[in-house]
C-alpha positions as CSV (number, residue, x, y, z in Angstrom):
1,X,-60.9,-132.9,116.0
2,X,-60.5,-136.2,116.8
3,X,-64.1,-136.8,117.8
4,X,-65.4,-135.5,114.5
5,X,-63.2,-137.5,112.3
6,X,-64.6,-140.3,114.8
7,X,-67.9,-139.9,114.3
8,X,-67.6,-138.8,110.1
9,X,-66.1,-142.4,109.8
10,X,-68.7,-144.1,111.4
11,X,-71.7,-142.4,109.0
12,X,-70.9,-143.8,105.8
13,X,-69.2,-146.9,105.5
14,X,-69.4,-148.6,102.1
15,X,-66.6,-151.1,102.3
16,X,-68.7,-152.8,105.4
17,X,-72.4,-153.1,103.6
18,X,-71.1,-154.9,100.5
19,X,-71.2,-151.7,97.9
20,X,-74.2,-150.5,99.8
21,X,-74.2,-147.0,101.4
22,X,-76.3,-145.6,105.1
23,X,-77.3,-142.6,104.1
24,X,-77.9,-140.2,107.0
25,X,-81.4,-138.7,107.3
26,X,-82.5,-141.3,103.8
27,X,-85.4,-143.4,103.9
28,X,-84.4,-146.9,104.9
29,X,-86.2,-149.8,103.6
30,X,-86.1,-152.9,104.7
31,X,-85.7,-156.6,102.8
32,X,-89.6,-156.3,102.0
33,X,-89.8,-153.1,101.4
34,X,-91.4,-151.1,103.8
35,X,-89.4,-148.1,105.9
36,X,-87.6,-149.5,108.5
37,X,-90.1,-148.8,111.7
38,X,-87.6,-148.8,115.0
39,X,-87.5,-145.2,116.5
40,X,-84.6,-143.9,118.5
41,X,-83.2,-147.3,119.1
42,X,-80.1,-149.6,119.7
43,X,-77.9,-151.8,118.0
44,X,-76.5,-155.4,119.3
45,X,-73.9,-157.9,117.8
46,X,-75.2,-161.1,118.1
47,X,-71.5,-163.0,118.2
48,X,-72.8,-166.2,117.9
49,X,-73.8,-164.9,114.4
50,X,-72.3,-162.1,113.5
51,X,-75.3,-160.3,112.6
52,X,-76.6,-157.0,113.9
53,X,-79.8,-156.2,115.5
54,X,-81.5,-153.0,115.7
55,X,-84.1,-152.7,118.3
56,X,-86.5,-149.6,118.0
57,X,-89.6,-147.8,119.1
58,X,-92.6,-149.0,117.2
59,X,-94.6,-146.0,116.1
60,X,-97.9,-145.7,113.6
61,X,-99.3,-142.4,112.6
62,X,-101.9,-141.9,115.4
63,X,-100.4,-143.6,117.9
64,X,-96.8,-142.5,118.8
65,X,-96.5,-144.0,122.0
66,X,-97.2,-147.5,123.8
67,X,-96.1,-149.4,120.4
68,X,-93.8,-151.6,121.7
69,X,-89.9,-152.5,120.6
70,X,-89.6,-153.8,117.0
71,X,-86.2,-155.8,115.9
72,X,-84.6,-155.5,112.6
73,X,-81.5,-158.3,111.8
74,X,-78.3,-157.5,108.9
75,X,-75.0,-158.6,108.0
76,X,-74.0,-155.3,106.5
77,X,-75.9,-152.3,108.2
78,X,-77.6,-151.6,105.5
79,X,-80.0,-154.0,104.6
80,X,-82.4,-154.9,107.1
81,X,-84.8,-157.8,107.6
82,X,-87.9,-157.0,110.0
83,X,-89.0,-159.5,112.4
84,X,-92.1,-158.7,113.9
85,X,-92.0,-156.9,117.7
86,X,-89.3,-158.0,120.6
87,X,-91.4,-156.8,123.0
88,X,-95.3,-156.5,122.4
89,X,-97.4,-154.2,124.0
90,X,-100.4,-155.8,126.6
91,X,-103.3,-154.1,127.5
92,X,-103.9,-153.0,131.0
93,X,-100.5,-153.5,131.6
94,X,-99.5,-151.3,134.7
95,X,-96.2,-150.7,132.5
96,X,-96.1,-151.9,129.2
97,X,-99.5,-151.2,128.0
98,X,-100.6,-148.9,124.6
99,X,-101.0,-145.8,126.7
100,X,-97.5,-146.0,128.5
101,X,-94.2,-145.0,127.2
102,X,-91.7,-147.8,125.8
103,X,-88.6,-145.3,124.6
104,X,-85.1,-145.6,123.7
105,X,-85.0,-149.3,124.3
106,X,-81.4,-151.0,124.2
107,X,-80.6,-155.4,124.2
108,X,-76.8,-156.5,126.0
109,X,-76.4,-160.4,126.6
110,X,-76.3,-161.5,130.1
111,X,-73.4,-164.2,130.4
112,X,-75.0,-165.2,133.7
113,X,-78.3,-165.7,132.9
114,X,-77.1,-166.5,129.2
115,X,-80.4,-164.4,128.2
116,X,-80.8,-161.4,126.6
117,X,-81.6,-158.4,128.8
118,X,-83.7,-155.0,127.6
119,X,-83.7,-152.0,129.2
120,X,-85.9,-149.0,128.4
121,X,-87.2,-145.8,129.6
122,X,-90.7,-146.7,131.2
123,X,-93.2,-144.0,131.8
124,X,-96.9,-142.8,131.7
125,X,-98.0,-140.3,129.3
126,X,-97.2,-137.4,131.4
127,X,-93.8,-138.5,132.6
128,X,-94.3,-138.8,135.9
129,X,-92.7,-142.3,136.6
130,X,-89.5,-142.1,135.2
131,X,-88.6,-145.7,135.2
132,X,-86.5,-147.8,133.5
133,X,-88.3,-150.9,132.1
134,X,-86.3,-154.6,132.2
135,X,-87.5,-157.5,129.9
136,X,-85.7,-160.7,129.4
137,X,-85.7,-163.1,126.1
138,X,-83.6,-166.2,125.6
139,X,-83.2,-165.5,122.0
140,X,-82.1,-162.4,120.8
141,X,-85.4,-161.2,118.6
142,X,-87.3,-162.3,120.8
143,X,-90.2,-162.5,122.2
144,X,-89.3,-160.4,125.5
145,X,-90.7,-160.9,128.8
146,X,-91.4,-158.1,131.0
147,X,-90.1,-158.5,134.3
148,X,-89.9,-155.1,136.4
149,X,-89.4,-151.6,136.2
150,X,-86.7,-149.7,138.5
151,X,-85.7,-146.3,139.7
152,X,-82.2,-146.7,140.0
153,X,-80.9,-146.3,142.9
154,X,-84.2,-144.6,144.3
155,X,-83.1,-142.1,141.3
156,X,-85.3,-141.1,138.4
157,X,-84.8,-142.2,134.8
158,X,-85.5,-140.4,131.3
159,X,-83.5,-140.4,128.2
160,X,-81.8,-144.1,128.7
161,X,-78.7,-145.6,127.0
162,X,-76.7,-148.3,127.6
163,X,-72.7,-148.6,127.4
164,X,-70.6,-152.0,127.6
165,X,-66.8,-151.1,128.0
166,X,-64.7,-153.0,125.1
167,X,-61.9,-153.5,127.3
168,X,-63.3,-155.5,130.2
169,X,-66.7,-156.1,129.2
170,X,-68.4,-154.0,131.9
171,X,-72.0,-152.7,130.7
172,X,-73.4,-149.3,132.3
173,X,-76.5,-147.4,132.5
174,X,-76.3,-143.7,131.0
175,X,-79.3,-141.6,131.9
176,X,-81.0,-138.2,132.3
177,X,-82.8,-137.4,135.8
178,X,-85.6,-135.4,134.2
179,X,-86.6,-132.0,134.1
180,X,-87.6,-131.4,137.5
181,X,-85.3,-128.7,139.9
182,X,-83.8,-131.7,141.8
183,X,-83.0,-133.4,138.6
184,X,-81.8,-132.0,135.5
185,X,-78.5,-134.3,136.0
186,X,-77.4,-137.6,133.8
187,X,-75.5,-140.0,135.1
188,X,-73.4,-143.2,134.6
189,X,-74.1,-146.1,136.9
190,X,-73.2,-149.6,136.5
191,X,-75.4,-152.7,136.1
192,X,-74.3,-155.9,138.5
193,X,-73.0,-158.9,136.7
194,X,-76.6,-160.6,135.8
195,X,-77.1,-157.2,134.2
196,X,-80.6,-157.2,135.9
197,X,-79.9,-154.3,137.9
198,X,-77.8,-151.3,138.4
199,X,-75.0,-151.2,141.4
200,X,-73.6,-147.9,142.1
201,X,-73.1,-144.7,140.7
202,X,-69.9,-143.9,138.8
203,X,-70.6,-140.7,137.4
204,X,-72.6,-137.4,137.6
205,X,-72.9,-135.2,135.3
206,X,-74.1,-132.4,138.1
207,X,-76.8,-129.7,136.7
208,X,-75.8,-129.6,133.0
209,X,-79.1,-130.0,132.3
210,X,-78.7,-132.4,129.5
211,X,-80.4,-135.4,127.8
212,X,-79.8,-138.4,125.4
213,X,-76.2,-139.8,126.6
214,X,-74.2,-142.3,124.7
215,X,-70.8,-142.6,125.0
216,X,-68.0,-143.5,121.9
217,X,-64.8,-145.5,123.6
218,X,-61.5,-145.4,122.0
219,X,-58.0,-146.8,122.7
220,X,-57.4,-144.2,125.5
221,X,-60.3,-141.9,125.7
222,X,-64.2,-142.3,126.7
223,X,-66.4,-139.4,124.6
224,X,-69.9,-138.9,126.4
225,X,-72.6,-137.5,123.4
226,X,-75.6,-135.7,124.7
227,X,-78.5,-133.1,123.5
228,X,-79.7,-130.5,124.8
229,X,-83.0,-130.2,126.0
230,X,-84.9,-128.6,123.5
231,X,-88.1,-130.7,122.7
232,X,-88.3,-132.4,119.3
233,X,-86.3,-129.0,117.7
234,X,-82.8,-130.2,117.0
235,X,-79.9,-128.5,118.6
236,X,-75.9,-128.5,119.3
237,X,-75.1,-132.0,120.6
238,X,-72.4,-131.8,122.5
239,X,-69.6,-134.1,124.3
240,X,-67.2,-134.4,127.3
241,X,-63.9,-136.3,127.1
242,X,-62.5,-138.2,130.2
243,X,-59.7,-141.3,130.5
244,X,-61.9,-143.1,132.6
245,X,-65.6,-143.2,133.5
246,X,-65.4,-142.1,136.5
247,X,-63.5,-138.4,135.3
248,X,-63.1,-135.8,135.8
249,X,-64.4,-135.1,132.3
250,X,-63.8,-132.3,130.2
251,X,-66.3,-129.2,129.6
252,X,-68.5,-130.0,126.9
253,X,-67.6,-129.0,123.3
254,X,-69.8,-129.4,120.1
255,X,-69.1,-132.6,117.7
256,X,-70.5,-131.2,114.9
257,X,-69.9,-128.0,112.5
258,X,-71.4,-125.1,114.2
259,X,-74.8,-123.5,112.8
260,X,-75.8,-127.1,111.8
261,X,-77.5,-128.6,114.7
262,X,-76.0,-131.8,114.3
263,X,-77.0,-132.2,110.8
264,X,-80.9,-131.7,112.5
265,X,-80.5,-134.8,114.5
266,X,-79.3,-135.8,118.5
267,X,-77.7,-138.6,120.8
268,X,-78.7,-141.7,120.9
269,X,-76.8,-144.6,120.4
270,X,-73.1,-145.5,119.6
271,X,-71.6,-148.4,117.6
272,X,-68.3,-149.6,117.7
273,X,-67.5,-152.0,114.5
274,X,-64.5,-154.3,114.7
275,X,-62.6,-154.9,111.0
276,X,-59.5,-153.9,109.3
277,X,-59.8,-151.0,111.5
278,X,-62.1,-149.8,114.2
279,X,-65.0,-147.1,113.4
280,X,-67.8,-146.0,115.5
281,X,-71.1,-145.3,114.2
282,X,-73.1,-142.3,115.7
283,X,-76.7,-143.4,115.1
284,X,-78.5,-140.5,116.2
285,X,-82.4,-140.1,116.0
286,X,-83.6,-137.0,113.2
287,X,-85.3,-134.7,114.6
């Protein structure tokens, strides 16, 4: 119960966008007027500003892959204003090129590099590298620079998030292990202090068989969302609830009303907005 009164606050919120309502599963539009074009994405406070920044898969009919990260700015999250592509696509590229995979792509600001770091899931078009792709910009739109791309911990990477703990600032690595028999884990790991690499494993979520984590941190309780693996069909998201990171986490339980799928969407990205009370915004991708 308390999840889902968590994450039904976070999906409207009118007093925050100026009279202005998010809509889930509308048609955004952005400042000029074309949809808003950043697929399964992240969100980042720039503090020096205040404004958000979603960063997103690019993708054009015909080409639904290899379109690189796009970045959208707002002061209210819900108007938008697009500028251009964070991270371009480069042809011939071993990793970044228009026939690769650039998904789920999420920004955090590295206090010791005082750049701004972005992390993706890096792959071929049959999955078989399974990477996590790192670019570094020293502005927060951008342009990124490609720098490497990792298999954490000698691990394998798919659906990729990224969490920073309120509380001490920490930033972590949330990922799936793929679909192969060895895999079919996620896991939390965290990054070292540049944020240019990931340290140690905290937790793993053993044989579940699940994809898409975010997690949703509250005064005394962590919340780990994630899908099921079902293709692009939607299905029960479910979550796991746990004091700290490192458990032992609950059994999963559903955060949405049964029979609804999740309202035809899954996991991918958690907000938590700081005003005259705290909410968290589930911004999940439709499916």
């Amino acid at each position: 119960m308390a999840l889902a009164k968590l994450l039904s606050s976070g999906l409207v919120f009118a007093s925050l966008a100026a009279s202005k309502w998010i809509v889930p599963g509308g048609r955004w539009h952005d400042t000029e007027g074309n949809l808003v074009n950043a697929h399964a994405g992240g969100v980042t406070l720039d503090p020096d500003t205040g404004k958000f920044f979603w960063f997103g898969e690019y993708k054009i009919e015909g080409q639904v892959e290899g379109g690189g990260v796009s970045v959208y700015s707002s002061d209210d999250l819900a108007t938008w204003e697009y500028h251009g592509k964070a991270l371009e696509p480069v042809e011939g590229h071993p990793i970044i090129s228009t026939d690769m995979i650039i998904q789920r792509p999420k920004v955090v600001y590295s206090e010791s590099t005082s750049e701004y770091h972005m992390w993706w899931h890096a792959d071929n078009s049959t999955y078989g590298l399974l990477l996590q792709g790192f670019a570094t910009s020293p502005n927060i739109s951008g342009p990124y620079t490609y720098v490497d791309a990792i298999s954490p911990l000698g691990n394998w990477s798919q659906d990729f998030g990224i969490f920073t703990d309120y509380k001490d600032g920490r930033s972590y690595s949330l990922y799936s292990n793929g679909d192969r028999l060895e895999g079919r884990d996620v896991y939390i790991t965290a990054f070292n202090e540049e944020l240019s690499n990931v340290t140690e494993v905290i937790h793993r979520f053993d044989k579940y068989d699940l994809e898409a984590p975010t997690i949703i941190q509250t005064d005394s309780s962590y919340y780990a969302l994630m899908s099921h693996k079902t293709g692009y069909r939607p299905n029960n998201v479910v979550a796991f609830r746990a004091d700290s990171l490192a458990g032992p986490w609950s059994q999963p339980f559903m955060v949405a009303d049964p029979y609804t799928r999740t309202y035809n969407s899954q996991s991918g990205f958690s907000l938590r907005i700081v005003g005259s009370e705290s909410l968290h915004l589930a911004a999940h991708r439709r499916r």
